[in-house]
N, C-alpha and C positions, 0 to 999 in steps of 0.2 A: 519537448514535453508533448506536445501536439502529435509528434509521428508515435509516440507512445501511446496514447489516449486511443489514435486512431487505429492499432496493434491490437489492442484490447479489445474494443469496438470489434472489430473483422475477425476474431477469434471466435468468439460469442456469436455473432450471425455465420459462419460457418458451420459451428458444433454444435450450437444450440437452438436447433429450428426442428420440426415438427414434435414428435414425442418427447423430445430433450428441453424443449423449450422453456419448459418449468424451471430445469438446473442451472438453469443462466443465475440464480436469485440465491439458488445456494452456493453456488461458484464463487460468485461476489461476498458471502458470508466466510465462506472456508479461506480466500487468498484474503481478507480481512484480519481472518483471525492468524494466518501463518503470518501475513507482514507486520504486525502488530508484535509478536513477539520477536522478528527479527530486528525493525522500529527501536525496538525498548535495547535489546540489546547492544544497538547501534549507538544509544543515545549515551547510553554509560561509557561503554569505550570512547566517546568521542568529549565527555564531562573532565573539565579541569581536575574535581575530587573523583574520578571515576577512573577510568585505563587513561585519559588525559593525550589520546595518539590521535592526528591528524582523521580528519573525513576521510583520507582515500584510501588512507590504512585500514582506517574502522571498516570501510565499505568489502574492503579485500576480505577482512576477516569474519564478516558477517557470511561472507556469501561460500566460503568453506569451499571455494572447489567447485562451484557453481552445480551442485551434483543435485539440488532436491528445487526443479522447478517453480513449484508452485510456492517455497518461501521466499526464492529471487523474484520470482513476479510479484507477490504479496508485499517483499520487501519495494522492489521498484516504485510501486502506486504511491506507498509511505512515504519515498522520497521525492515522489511529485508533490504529492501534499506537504510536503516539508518546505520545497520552493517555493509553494502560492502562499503559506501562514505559519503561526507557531502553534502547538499543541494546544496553550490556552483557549485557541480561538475555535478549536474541533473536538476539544476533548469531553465536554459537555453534551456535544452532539452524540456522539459516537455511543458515549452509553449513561444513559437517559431514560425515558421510559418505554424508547423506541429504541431499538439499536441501527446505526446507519452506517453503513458500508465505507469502507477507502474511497471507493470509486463515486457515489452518493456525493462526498464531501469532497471531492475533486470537481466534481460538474459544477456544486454551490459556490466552492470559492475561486472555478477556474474562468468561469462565464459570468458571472456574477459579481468580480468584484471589480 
């Protein structure tokens, strides 16, 4: 989990430093919002009353081929925050009257809990 945080991290201060700098904020908006509906989709395939098939199966079929970046990485962060807590405890946060990012809610409940 940590070489992964730290992946993300070095990605963003490589790409996003002078003029770019700004995009960091929406980066974290945009893989938010693609891992979030890859997330939901994961979470039904993997539901007793849902596709009711194994995590690793679900993870295979979510990721199609591994062909569209920025939902596997959106997806990945979801599935870090899946390991630190359950939805209940982030879903409130995430949209709210703020809305806070995968990676926002990964730092709160990765250092902080």
């Amino acid at each position: 989990m940590h070489k992964g945080l730290s992946l993300f991290k070095q990605r963003h201060e490589n790409y996003f430093k002078g003029e770019f700098e700004q995009l960091a904020e929406i980066d974290e908006l945009f893989l938010t919002m693609e891992g979030l509906g890859q997330y939901s989709m994961f979470l039904w395939l993997v539901h007793p009353q849902g596709g009711n098939i194994s995590r690793t199966k679900a993870i295979v079929g979510v990721r199609r081929g591994r062909n569209w970046w920025s939902q596997d990485e959106g997806f990945a962060l979801f599935l870090i925050l899946d390991r630190l807590t359950q939805p209940k405890s982030w879903i409130k946060n995430m949209f709210s009257y703020k809305t806070e990012s995968v990676m926002s809610l990964i730092y709160k409940f990765y250092f902080f809990t």
